[in-house]
C-alpha positions in Angstrom: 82.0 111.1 117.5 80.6 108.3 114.7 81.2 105.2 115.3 79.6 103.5 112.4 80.8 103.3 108.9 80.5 106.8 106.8 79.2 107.1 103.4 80.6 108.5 100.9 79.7 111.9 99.5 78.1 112.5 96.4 79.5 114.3 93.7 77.5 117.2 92.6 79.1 118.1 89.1 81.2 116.8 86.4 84.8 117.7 88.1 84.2 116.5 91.5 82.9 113.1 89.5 86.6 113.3 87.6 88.2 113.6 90.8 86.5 110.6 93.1 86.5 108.5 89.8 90.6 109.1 89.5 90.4 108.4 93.7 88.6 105.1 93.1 91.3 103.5 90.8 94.0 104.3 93.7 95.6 107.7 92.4 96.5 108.9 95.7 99.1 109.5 98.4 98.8 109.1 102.3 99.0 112.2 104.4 98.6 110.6 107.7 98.1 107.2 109.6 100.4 103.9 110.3 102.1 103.3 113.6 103.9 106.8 113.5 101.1 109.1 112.7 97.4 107.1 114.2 94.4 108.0 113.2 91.6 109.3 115.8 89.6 107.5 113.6 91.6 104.1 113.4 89.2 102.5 116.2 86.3 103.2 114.5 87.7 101.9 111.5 88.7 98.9 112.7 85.6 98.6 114.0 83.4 98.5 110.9 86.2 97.2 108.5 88.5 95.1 110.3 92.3 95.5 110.0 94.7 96.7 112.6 94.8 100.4 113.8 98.2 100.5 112.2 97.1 99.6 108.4 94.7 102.3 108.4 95.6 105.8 106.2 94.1 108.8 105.7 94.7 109.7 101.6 94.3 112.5 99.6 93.9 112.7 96.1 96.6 114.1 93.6 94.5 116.0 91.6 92.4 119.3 93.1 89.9 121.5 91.1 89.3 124.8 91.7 85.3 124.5 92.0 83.3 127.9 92.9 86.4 129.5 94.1 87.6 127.0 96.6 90.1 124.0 96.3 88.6 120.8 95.7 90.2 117.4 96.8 89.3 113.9 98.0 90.0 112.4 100.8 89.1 108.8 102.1 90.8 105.8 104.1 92.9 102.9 103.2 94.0 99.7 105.1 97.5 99.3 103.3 97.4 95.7 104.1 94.3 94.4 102.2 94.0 98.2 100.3 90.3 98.8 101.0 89.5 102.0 100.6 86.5 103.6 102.5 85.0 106.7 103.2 85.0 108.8 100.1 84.7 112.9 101.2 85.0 115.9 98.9 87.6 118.2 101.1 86.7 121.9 100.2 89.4 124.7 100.9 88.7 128.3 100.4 90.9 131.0 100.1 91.2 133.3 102.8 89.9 136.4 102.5 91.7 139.9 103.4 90.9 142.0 106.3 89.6 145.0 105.8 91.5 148.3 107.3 89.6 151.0 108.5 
């Protein structure tokens, strides 16, 4: 397991830019994290950011791209108390492909 801060990916072309630029200006919703839902990561966060295990929230973004054939989204953390956001990661989903009968 890390336990130092993460950087945040790279994009590599125009739409995955679009997508962490719409990220960075808070267009996002949280998909897990607070006192119901904790994060394995929370300590670590806490850790390297400050904040409470509880204020930490794993987001996603609202907008996806279909990039190469697979579902593009971001995903990062935010302390809903001071609403840092850390950890910027390009979250790449492919379709699944059918078995083959034989």
């Amino acid at each position: 397991m890390s336990t130092g801060a993460i950087p945040d990916d790279i994009p590599t072309n125009l739409q995955e830019q679009l997508l962490l630029q719409d990220a960075k200006v808070g267009n996002g919703r949280a998909i897990q994290g607070g006192i119901d839902e904790p994060l394995g990561d929370a300590p670590r966060l806490v850790a390297n950011y400050g904040g409470l295990p509880e204020d930490w929230y794993k987001m996603t973004s609202n907008q996806a791209f279909i990039i190469n054939g697979s579902s593009v989204q971001v995903h990062w953390f935010r302390n809903l108390q001071t609403l840092q956001d850390v950890e910027f990661k390009f979250k790449r989903q492919y379709p699944k492909t059918a078995s083959k009968n034989q």
